[in-house]
C-alpha atoms as an extended CHARMM CRD file, in Angstrom:
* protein
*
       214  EXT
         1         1  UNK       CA             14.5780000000       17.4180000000        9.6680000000  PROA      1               0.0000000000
         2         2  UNK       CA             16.0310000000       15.2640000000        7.0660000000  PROA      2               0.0000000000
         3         3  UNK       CA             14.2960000000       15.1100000000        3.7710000000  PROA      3               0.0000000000
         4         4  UNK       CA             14.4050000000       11.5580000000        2.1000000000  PROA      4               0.0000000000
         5         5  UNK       CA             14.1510000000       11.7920000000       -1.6750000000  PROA      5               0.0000000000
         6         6  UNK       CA             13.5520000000        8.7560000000       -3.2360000000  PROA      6               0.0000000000
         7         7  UNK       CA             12.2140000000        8.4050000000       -6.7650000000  PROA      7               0.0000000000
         8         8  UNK       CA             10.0430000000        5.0830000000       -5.6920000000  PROA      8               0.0000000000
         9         9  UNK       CA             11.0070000000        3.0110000000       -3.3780000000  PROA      9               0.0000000000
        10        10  UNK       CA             10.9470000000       -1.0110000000       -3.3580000000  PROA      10              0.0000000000
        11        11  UNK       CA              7.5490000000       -1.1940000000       -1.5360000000  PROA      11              0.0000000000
        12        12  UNK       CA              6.1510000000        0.9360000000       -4.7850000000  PROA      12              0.0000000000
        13        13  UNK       CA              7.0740000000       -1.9910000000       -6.7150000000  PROA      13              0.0000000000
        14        14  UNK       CA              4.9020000000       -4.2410000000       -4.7000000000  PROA      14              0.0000000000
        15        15  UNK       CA              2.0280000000       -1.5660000000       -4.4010000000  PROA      15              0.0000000000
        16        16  UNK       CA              1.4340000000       -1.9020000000       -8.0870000000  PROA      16              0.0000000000
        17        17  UNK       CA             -2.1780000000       -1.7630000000      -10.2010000000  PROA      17              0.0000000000
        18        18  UNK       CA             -3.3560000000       -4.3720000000      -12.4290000000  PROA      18              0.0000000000
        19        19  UNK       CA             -4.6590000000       -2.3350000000      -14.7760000000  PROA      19              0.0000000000
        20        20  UNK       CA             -4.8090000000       -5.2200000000      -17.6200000000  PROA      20              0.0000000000
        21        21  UNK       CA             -7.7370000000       -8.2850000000      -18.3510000000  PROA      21              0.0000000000
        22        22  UNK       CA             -4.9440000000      -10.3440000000      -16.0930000000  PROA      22              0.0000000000
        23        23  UNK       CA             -6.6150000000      -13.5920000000      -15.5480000000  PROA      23              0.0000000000
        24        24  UNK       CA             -3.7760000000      -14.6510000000      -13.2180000000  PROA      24              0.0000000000
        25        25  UNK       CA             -5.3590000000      -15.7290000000       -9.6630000000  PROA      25              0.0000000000
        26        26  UNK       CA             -3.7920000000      -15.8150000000       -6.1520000000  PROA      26              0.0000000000
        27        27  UNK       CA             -2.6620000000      -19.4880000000       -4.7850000000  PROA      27              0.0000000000
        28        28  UNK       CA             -5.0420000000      -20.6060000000       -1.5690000000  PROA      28              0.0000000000
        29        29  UNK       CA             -2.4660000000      -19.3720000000        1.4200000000  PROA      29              0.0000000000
        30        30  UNK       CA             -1.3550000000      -16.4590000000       -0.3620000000  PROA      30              0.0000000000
        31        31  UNK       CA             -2.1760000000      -12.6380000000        1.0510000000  PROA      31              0.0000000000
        32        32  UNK       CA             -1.0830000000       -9.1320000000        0.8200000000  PROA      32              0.0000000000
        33        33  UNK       CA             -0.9670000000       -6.9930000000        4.0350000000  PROA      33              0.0000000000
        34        34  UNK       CA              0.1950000000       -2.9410000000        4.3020000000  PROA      34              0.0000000000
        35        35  UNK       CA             -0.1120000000       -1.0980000000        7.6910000000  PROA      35              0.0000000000
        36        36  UNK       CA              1.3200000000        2.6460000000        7.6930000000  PROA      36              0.0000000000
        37        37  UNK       CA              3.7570000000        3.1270000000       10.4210000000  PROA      37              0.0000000000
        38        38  UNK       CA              3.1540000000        6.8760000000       11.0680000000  PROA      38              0.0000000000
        39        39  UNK       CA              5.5400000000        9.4120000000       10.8140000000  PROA      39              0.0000000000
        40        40  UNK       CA              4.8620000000       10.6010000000        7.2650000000  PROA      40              0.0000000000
        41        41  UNK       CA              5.7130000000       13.6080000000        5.9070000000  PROA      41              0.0000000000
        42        42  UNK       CA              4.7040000000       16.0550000000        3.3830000000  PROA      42              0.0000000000
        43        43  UNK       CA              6.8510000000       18.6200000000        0.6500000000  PROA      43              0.0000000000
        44        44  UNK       CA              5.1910000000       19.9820000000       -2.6350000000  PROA      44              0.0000000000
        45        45  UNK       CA              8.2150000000       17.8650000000       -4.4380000000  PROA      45              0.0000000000
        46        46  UNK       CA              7.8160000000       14.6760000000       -2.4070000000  PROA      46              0.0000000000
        47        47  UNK       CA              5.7410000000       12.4000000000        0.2610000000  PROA      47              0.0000000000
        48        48  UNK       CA              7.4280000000       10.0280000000        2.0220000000  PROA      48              0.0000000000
        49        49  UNK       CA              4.7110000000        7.2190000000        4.2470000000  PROA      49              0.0000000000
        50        50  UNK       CA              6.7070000000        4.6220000000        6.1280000000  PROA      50              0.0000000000
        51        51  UNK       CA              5.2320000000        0.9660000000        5.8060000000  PROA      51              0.0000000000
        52        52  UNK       CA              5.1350000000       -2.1830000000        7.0430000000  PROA      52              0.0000000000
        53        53  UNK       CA              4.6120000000       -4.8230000000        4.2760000000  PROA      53              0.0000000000
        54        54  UNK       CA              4.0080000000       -8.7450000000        4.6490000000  PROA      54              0.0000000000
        55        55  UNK       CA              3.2210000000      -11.2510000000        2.6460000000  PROA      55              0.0000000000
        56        56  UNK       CA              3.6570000000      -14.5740000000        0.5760000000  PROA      56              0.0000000000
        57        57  UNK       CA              2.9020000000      -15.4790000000       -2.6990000000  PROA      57              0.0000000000
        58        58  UNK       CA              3.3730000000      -19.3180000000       -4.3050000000  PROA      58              0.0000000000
        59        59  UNK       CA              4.3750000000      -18.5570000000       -7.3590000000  PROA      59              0.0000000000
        60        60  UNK       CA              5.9120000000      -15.6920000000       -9.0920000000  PROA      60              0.0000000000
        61        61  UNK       CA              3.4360000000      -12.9070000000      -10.5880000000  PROA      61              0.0000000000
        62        62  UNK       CA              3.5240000000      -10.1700000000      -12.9340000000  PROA      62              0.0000000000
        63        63  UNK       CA              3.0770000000       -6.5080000000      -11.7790000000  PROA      63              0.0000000000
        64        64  UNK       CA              2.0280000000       -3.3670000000      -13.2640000000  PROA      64              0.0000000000
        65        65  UNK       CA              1.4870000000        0.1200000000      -11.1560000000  PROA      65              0.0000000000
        66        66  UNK       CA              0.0880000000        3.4430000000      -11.8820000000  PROA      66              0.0000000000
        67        67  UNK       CA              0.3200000000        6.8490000000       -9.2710000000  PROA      67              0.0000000000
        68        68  UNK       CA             -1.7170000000        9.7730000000       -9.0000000000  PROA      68              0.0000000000
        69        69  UNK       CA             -1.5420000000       13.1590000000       -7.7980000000  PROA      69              0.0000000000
        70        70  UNK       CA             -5.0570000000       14.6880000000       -7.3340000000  PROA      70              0.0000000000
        71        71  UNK       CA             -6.0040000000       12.3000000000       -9.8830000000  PROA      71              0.0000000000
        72        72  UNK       CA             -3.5850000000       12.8940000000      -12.9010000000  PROA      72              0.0000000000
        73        73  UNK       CA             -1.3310000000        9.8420000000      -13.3680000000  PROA      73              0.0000000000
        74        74  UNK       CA              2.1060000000       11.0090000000      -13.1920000000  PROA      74              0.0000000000
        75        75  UNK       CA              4.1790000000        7.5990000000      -13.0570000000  PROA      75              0.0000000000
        76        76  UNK       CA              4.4230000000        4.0230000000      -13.8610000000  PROA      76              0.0000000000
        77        77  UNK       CA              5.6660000000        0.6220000000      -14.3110000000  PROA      77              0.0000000000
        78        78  UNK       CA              5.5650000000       -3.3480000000      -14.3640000000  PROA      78              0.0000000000
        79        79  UNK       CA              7.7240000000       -5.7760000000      -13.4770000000  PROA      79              0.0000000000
        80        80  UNK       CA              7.8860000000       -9.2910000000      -11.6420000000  PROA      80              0.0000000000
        81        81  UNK       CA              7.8400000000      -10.4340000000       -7.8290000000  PROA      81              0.0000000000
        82        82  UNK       CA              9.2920000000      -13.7970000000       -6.8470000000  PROA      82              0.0000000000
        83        83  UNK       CA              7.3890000000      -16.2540000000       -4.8250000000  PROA      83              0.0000000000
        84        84  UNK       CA              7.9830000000      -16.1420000000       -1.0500000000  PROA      84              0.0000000000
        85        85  UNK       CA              7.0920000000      -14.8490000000        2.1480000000  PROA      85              0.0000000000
        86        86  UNK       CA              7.7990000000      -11.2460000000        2.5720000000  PROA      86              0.0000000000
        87        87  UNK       CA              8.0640000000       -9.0250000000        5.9690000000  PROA      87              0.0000000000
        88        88  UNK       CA              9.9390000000       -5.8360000000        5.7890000000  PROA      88              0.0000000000
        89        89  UNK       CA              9.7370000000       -1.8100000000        6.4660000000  PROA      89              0.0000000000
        90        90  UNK       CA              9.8170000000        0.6770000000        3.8890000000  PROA      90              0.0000000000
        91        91  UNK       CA              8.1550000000        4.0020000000        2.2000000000  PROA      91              0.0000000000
        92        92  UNK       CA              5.3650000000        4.3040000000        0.2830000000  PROA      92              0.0000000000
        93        93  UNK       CA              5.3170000000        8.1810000000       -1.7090000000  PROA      93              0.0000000000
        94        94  UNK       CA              8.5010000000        9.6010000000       -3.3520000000  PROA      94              0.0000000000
        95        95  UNK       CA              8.8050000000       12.2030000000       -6.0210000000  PROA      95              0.0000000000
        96        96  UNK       CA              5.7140000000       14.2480000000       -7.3380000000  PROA      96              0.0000000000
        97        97  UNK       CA              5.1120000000       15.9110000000      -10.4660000000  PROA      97              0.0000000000
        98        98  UNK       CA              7.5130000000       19.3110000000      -11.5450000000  PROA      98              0.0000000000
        99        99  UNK       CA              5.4500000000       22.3100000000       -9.8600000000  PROA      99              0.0000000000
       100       100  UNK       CA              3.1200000000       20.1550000000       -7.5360000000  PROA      100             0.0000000000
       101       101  UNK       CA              1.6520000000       22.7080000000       -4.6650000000  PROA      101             0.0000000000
       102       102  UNK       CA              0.5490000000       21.8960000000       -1.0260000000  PROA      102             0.0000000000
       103       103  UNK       CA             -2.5460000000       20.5220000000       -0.5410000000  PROA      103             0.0000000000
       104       104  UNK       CA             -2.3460000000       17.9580000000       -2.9760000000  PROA      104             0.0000000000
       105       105  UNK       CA             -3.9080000000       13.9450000000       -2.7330000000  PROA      105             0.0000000000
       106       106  UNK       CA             -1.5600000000       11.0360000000       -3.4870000000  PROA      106             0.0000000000
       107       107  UNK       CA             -2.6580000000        7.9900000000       -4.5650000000  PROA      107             0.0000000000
       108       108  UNK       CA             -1.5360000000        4.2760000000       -5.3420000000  PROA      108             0.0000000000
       109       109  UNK       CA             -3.8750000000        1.5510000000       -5.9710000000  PROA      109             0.0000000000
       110       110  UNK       CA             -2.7500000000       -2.5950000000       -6.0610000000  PROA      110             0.0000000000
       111       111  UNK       CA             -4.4110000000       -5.0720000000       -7.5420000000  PROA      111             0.0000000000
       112       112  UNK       CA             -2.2140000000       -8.0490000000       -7.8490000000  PROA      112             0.0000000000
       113       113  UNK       CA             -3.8780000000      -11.0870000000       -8.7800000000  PROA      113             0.0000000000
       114       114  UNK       CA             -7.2590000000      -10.7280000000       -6.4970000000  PROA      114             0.0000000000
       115       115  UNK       CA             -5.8370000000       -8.3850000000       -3.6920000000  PROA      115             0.0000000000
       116       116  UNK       CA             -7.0180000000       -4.7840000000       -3.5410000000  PROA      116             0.0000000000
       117       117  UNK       CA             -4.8440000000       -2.3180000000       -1.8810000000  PROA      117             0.0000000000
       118       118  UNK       CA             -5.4470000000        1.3260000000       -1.9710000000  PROA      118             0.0000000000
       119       119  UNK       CA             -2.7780000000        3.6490000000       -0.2390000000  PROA      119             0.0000000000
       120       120  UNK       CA             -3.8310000000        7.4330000000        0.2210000000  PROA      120             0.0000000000
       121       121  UNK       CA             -2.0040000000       10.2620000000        1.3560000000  PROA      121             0.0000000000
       122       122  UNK       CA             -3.3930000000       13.9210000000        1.7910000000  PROA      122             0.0000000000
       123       123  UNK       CA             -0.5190000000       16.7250000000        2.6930000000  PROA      123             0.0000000000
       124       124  UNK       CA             -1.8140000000       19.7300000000        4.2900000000  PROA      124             0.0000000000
       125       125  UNK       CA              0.9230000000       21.4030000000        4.7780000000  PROA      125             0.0000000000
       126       126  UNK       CA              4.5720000000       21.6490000000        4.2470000000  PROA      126             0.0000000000
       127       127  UNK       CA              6.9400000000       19.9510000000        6.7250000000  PROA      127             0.0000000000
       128       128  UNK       CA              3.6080000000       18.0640000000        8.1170000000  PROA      128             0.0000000000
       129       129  UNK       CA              1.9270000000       14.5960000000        8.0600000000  PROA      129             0.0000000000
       130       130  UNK       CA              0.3650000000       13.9960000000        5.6880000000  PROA      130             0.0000000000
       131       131  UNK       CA             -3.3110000000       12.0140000000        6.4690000000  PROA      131             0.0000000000
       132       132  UNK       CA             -3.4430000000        8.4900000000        5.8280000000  PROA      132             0.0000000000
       133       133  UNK       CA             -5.1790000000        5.8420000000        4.7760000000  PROA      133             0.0000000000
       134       134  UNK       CA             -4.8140000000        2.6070000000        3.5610000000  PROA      134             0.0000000000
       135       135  UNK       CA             -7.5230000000       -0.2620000000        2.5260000000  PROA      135             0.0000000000
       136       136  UNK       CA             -6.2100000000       -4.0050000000        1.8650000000  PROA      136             0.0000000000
       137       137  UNK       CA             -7.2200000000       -7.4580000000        1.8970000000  PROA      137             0.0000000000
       138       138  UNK       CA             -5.8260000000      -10.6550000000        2.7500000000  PROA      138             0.0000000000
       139       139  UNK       CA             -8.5180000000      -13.2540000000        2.5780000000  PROA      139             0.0000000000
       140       140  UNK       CA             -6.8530000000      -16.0710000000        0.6350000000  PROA      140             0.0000000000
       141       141  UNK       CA             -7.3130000000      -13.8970000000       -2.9700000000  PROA      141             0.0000000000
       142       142  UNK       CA            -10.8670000000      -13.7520000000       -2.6630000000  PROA      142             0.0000000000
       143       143  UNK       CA            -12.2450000000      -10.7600000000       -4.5910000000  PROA      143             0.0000000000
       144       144  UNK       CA            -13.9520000000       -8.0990000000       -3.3710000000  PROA      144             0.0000000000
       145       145  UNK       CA            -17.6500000000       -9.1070000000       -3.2920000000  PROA      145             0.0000000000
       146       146  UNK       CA            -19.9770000000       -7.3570000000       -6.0300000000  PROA      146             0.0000000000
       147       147  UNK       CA            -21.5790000000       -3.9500000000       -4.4300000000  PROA      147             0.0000000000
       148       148  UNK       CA            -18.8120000000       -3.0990000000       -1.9080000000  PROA      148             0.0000000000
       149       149  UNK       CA            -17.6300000000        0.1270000000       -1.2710000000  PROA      149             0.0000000000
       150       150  UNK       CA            -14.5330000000        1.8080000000       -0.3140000000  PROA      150             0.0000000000
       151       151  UNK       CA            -15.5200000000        4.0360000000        2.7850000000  PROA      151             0.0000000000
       152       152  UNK       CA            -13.3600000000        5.6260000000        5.4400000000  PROA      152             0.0000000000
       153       153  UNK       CA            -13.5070000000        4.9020000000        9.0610000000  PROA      153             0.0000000000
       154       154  UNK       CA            -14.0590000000        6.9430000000       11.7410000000  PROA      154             0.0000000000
       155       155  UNK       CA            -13.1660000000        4.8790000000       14.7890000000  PROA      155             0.0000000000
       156       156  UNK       CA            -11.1700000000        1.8170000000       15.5840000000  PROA      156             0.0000000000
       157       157  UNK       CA            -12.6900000000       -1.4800000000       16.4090000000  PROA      157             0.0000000000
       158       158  UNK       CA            -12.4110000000       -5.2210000000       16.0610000000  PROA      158             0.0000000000
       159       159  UNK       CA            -13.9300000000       -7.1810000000       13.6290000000  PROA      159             0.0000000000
       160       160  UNK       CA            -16.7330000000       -9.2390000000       14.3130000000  PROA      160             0.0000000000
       161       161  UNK       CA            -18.0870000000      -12.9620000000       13.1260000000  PROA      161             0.0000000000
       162       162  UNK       CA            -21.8670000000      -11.5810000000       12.7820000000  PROA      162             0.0000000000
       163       163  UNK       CA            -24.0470000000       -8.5100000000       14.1850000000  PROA      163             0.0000000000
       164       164  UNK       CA            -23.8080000000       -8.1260000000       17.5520000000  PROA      164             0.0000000000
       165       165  UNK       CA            -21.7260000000      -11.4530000000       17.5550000000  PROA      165             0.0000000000
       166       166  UNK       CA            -17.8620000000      -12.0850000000       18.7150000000  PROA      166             0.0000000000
       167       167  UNK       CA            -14.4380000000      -11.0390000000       17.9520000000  PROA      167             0.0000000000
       168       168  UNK       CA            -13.0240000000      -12.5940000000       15.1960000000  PROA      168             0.0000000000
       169       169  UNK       CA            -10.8560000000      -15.4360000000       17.1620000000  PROA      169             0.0000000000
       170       170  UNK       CA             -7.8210000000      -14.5540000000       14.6060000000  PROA      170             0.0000000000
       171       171  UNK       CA             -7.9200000000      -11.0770000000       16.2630000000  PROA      171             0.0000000000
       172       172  UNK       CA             -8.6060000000       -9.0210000000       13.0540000000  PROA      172             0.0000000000
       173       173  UNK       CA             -9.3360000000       -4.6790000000       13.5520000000  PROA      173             0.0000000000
       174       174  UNK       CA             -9.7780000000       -1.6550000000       12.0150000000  PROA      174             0.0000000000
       175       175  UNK       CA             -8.6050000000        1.6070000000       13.0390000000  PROA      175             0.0000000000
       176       176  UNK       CA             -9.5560000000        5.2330000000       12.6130000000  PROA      176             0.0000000000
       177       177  UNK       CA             -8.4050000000        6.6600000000        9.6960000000  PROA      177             0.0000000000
       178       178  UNK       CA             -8.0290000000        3.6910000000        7.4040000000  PROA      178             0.0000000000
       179       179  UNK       CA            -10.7190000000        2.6860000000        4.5710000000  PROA      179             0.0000000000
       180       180  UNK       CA            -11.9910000000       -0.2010000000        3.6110000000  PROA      180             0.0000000000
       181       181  UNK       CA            -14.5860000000       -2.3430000000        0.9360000000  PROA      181             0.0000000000
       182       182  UNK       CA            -17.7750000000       -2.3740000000        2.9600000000  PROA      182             0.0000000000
       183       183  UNK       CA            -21.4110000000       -3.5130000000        2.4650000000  PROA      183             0.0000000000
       184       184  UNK       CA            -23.1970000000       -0.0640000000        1.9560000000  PROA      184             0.0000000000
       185       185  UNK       CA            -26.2810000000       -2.2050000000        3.3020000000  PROA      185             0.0000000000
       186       186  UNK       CA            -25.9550000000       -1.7360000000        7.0500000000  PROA      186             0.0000000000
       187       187  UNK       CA            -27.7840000000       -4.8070000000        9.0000000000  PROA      187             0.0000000000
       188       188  UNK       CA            -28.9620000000       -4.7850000000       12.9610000000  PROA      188             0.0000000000
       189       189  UNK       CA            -28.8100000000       -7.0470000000       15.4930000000  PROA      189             0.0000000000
       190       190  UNK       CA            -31.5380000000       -8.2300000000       18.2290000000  PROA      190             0.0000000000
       191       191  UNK       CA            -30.8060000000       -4.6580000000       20.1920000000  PROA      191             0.0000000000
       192       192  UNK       CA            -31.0450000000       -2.5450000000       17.5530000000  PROA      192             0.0000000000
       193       193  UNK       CA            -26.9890000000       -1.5830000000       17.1730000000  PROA      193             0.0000000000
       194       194  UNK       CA            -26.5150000000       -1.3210000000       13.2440000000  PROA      194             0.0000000000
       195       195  UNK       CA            -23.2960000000       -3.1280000000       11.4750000000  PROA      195             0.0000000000
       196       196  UNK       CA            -21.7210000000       -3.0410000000        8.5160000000  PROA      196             0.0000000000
       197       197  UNK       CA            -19.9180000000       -6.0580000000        6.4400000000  PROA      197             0.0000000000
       198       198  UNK       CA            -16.6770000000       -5.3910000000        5.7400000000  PROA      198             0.0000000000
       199       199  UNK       CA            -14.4300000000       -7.3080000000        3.9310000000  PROA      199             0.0000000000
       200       200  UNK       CA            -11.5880000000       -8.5360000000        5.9630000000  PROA      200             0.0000000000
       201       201  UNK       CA             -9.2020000000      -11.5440000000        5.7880000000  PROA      201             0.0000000000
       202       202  UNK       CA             -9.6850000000      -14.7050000000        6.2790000000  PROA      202             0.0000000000
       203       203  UNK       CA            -12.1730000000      -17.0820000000        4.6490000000  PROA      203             0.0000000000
       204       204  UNK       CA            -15.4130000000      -15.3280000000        5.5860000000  PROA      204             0.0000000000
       205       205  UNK       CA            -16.4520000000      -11.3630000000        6.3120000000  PROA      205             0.0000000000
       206       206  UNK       CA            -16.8580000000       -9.8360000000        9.1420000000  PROA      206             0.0000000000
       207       207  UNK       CA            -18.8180000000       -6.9740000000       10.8150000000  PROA      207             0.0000000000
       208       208  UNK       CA            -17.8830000000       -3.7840000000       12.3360000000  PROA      208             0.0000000000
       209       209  UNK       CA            -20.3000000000       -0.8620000000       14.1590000000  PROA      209             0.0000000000
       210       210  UNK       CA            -22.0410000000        1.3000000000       11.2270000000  PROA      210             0.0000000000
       211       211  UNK       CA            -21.2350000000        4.2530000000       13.2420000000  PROA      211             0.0000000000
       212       212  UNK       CA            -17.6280000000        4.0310000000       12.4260000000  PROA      212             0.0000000000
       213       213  UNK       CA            -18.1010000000        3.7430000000        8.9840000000  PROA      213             0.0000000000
       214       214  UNK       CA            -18.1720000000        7.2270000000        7.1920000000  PROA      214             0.0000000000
Protein backbone atom coordinates (compact mmCIF):
# COMPACT_ATOMS: atom_id res chain seq x y z
CA UNK A 1 0.00 0.00 0.00
CA UNK A 2 1.24 3.35 -0.87
CA UNK A 3 1.22 5.95 1.79
CA UNK A 4 0.38 9.56 0.47
CA UNK A 5 1.90 12.24 2.68
CA UNK A 6 0.69 15.42 2.05
CA UNK A 7 0.99 18.33 4.47
CA UNK A 8 -2.69 19.76 3.33
CA UNK A 9 -3.89 19.37 0.33
CA UNK A 10 -5.80 22.02 -2.02
CA UNK A 11 -9.30 20.83 -0.92
CA UNK A 12 -8.02 21.89 2.86
CA UNK A 13 -7.84 25.25 1.53
CA UNK A 14 -11.42 25.27 0.55
CA UNK A 15 -12.55 23.33 3.78
CA UNK A 16 -11.60 26.32 5.82
CA UNK A 17 -13.44 27.88 9.24
CA UNK A 18 -14.61 31.30 9.57
CA UNK A 19 -13.69 31.74 12.77
CA UNK A 20 -13.93 35.78 12.60
CA UNK A 21 -17.31 38.41 13.00
CA UNK A 22 -17.05 38.02 8.89
CA UNK A 23 -20.08 39.79 7.74
CA UNK A 24 -19.36 38.69 4.15
CA UNK A 25 -22.60 36.77 2.71
CA UNK A 26 -22.92 34.16 -0.10
CA UNK A 27 -24.32 35.54 -3.67
CA UNK A 28 -28.06 33.91 -4.46
CA UNK A 29 -26.76 30.80 -6.86
CA UNK A 30 -23.79 30.20 -4.94
CA UNK A 31 -23.26 26.63 -2.88
CA UNK A 32 -20.69 24.46 -1.37
CA UNK A 33 -20.98 20.64 -1.81
CA UNK A 34 -18.32 17.74 -0.28
CA UNK A 35 -19.15 13.98 -0.71
CA UNK A 36 -16.30 11.48 0.60
CA UNK A 37 -15.35 9.07 -2.03
CA UNK A 38 -14.36 6.12 0.24
CA UNK A 39 -11.22 4.59 0.37
CA UNK A 40 -9.69 6.48 3.29
CA UNK A 41 -7.05 5.50 5.22
CA UNK A 42 -5.63 5.79 8.58
CA UNK A 43 -1.61 6.11 10.13
CA UNK A 44 -0.87 7.71 13.64
CA UNK A 45 1.27 10.40 11.40
CA UNK A 46 -1.38 10.99 8.73
CA UNK A 47 -5.19 10.53 7.34
CA UNK A 48 -5.72 10.75 3.99
CA UNK A 49 -10.08 10.98 2.91
CA UNK A 50 -10.53 11.25 -0.83
CA UNK A 51 -13.23 13.94 -1.90
CA UNK A 52 -15.29 15.09 -4.32
CA UNK A 53 -15.74 18.92 -4.16
CA UNK A 54 -18.18 21.24 -6.28
CA UNK A 55 -19.10 24.42 -6.26
CA UNK A 56 -19.42 28.16 -7.45
CA UNK A 57 -19.03 31.23 -5.85
CA UNK A 58 -19.76 34.96 -7.60
CA UNK A 59 -17.32 36.73 -6.24
CA UNK A 60 -14.07 36.11 -4.64
CA UNK A 61 -14.06 35.44 -0.68
CA UNK A 62 -11.73 35.39 2.07
CA UNK A 63 -10.88 32.11 3.93
CA UNK A 64 -9.61 31.17 7.20
CA UNK A 65 -9.31 27.29 8.53
CA UNK A 66 -8.55 25.66 11.74
CA UNK A 67 -7.91 21.45 12.29
CA UNK A 68 -8.26 19.35 15.16
CA UNK A 69 -7.07 16.21 16.45
CA UNK A 70 -9.29 14.91 19.32
CA UNK A 71 -10.05 18.42 19.80
CA UNK A 72 -6.60 20.25 20.15
CA UNK A 73 -6.06 22.58 17.17
CA UNK A 74 -2.93 21.61 15.61
CA UNK A 75 -2.95 23.73 12.22
CA UNK A 76 -4.07 26.69 10.36
CA UNK A 77 -4.49 29.25 7.80
CA UNK A 78 -6.38 31.92 5.54
CA UNK A 79 -6.20 32.82 2.30
CA UNK A 80 -8.48 33.76 -0.81
CA UNK A 81 -10.67 31.65 -3.38
CA UNK A 82 -11.52 33.11 -6.78
CA UNK A 83 -14.99 33.25 -8.06
CA UNK A 84 -16.09 30.34 -10.27
CA UNK A 85 -17.54 27.10 -10.56
CA UNK A 86 -15.51 24.39 -9.09
CA UNK A 87 -15.72 20.37 -9.66
CA UNK A 88 -12.71 18.36 -8.87
CA UNK A 89 -11.30 15.20 -6.70
CA UNK A 90 -8.98 15.48 -3.98
CA UNK A 91 -8.02 14.58 -0.12
CA UNK A 92 -9.23 15.87 2.79
CA UNK A 93 -6.63 14.81 6.11
CA UNK A 94 -2.80 15.04 5.78
CA UNK A 95 -0.22 15.32 8.48
CA UNK A 96 -1.12 15.01 12.30
CA UNK A 97 0.52 16.27 15.24
CA UNK A 98 4.42 14.79 16.28
CA UNK A 99 3.48 11.58 18.50
CA UNK A 100 -0.32 11.30 17.52
CA UNK A 101 -1.50 7.49 18.50
CA UNK A 102 -4.28 5.32 16.87
CA UNK A 103 -7.53 5.92 17.76
CA UNK A 104 -7.52 9.43 17.35
CA UNK A 105 -10.70 11.93 15.84
CA UNK A 106 -9.90 14.38 13.02
CA UNK A 107 -11.70 17.22 12.46
CA UNK A 108 -12.22 20.23 9.95
CA UNK A 109 -15.03 22.55 10.13
CA UNK A 110 -16.03 25.34 7.02
CA UNK A 111 -17.84 28.11 7.34
CA UNK A 112 -17.38 30.27 4.36
CA UNK A 113 -19.68 33.01 4.08
CA UNK A 114 -23.12 31.12 5.26
CA UNK A 115 -22.12 27.44 4.34
CA UNK A 116 -21.44 24.97 7.13
CA UNK A 117 -19.31 22.05 6.38
CA UNK A 118 -18.06 19.72 8.96
CA UNK A 119 -15.65 16.84 7.78
CA UNK A 120 -14.91 14.02 10.45
CA UNK A 121 -12.66 11.26 10.40
CA UNK A 122 -12.24 8.54 13.21
CA UNK A 123 -9.09 5.96 12.61
CA UNK A 124 -9.39 2.80 14.39
CA UNK A 125 -6.69 1.28 13.41
CA UNK A 126 -3.51 1.45 11.53
CA UNK A 127 -3.51 0.67 7.79
CA UNK A 128 -7.57 0.93 8.06
CA UNK A 129 -10.46 3.30 7.10
CA UNK A 130 -10.94 5.50 8.92
CA UNK A 131 -15.05 6.29 9.67
CA UNK A 132 -16.51 9.10 7.99
CA UNK A 133 -18.63 11.67 8.05
CA UNK A 134 -19.33 14.72 6.52
CA UNK A 135 -22.32 17.44 7.05
CA UNK A 136 -22.75 20.38 4.35
CA UNK A 137 -25.15 22.66 2.93
CA UNK A 138 -25.91 24.11 -0.27
CA UNK A 139 -29.13 26.00 -0.03
CA UNK A 140 -28.31 29.29 -1.76
CA UNK A 141 -26.13 30.57 1.64
CA UNK A 142 -28.95 30.30 3.81
CA UNK A 143 -27.82 29.80 7.41
CA UNK A 144 -28.43 27.16 9.44
CA UNK A 145 -31.81 27.83 11.13
CA UNK A 146 -31.64 28.77 15.01
CA UNK A 147 -32.00 25.34 17.22
CA UNK A 148 -30.52 22.84 14.71
CA UNK A 149 -28.38 20.21 15.56
CA UNK A 150 -25.61 18.33 14.12
CA UNK A 151 -26.66 14.54 14.49
CA UNK A 152 -25.38 11.46 12.73
CA UNK A 153 -27.37 9.23 10.56
CA UNK A 154 -28.00 5.88 10.76
CA UNK A 155 -29.55 4.94 7.44
CA UNK A 156 -29.76 6.33 3.97
CA UNK A 157 -32.82 7.92 2.56
CA UNK A 158 -34.18 10.65 0.35
CA UNK A 159 -35.23 13.79 1.38
CA UNK A 160 -38.66 14.69 1.58
CA UNK A 161 -40.93 18.06 0.83
CA UNK A 162 -43.08 17.48 4.19
CA UNK A 163 -43.95 14.43 6.67
CA UNK A 164 -45.02 11.65 5.04
CA UNK A 165 -44.94 13.81 1.77
CA UNK A 166 -42.73 13.29 -1.62
CA UNK A 167 -39.25 13.11 -2.77
CA UNK A 168 -37.70 16.18 -3.18
CA UNK A 169 -38.17 16.54 -7.22
CA UNK A 170 -34.31 17.82 -7.31
CA UNK A 171 -33.48 14.28 -6.03
CA UNK A 172 -31.70 15.34 -2.77
CA UNK A 173 -30.47 12.12 0.01
CA UNK A 174 -28.76 11.28 2.85
CA UNK A 175 -26.78 8.33 3.52
CA UNK A 176 -25.66 6.27 6.48
CA UNK A 177 -22.86 7.50 8.07
CA UNK A 178 -22.96 11.17 7.24
CA UNK A 179 -24.31 14.01 9.77
CA UNK A 180 -26.23 16.66 9.35
CA UNK A 181 -28.10 20.13 11.07
CA UNK A 182 -31.46 18.69 12.03
CA UNK A 183 -34.60 19.88 13.89
CA UNK A 184 -34.18 18.01 17.31
CA UNK A 185 -38.14 18.47 17.30
CA UNK A 186 -39.26 15.35 15.48
CA UNK A 187 -42.94 15.94 13.83
CA UNK A 188 -45.53 12.98 12.58
CA UNK A 189 -47.54 12.57 9.87
CA UNK A 190 -51.37 11.35 9.50
CA UNK A 191 -49.98 7.50 10.16
CA UNK A 192 -48.07 8.09 12.89
CA UNK A 193 -44.31 7.67 11.10
CA UNK A 194 -42.14 10.43 12.95
CA UNK A 195 -39.72 12.90 10.75
CA UNK A 196 -37.20 15.03 11.31
CA UNK A 197 -36.31 18.55 9.44
CA UNK A 198 -33.18 18.58 8.15
CA UNK A 199 -31.55 21.16 6.52
CA UNK A 200 -30.77 20.40 2.98
CA UNK A 201 -30.24 22.47 -0.21
CA UNK A 202 -32.28 24.20 -2.02
CA UNK A 203 -34.62 27.04 -1.04
CA UNK A 204 -36.73 25.24 1.56
CA UNK A 205 -36.01 22.09 4.19
CA UNK A 206 -36.83 18.97 3.92
CA UNK A 207 -37.74 15.85 5.99
CA UNK A 208 -36.19 12.59 6.52
CA UNK A 209 -37.49 9.33 8.85
CA UNK A 210 -36.59 10.14 12.70
CA UNK A 211 -35.46 6.66 12.92
CA UNK A 212 -32.41 7.35 10.94
CA UNK A 213 -31.44 10.13 12.80
CA UNK A 214 -29.13 9.18 15.81
Amino acid sequence: MVRKVRALAIVLALLAALFSSSTAHAAPGDYLKVDYLGGGICFADELYIPVHISAYFAETANWTNRFTVDGVVYGSGSGAFPAGSLDFYDYAGGSTPPGQTIPYAWQVVLTFNEFVVTINGVCHSDGSEPTVSIADSIAEGRAIPAGFELRWLSCSSAVFDAPGGKALSTGEAVWAGQSWFVNPKPVKDASGKSWTEIFASGAVNGYIPTSCVQ
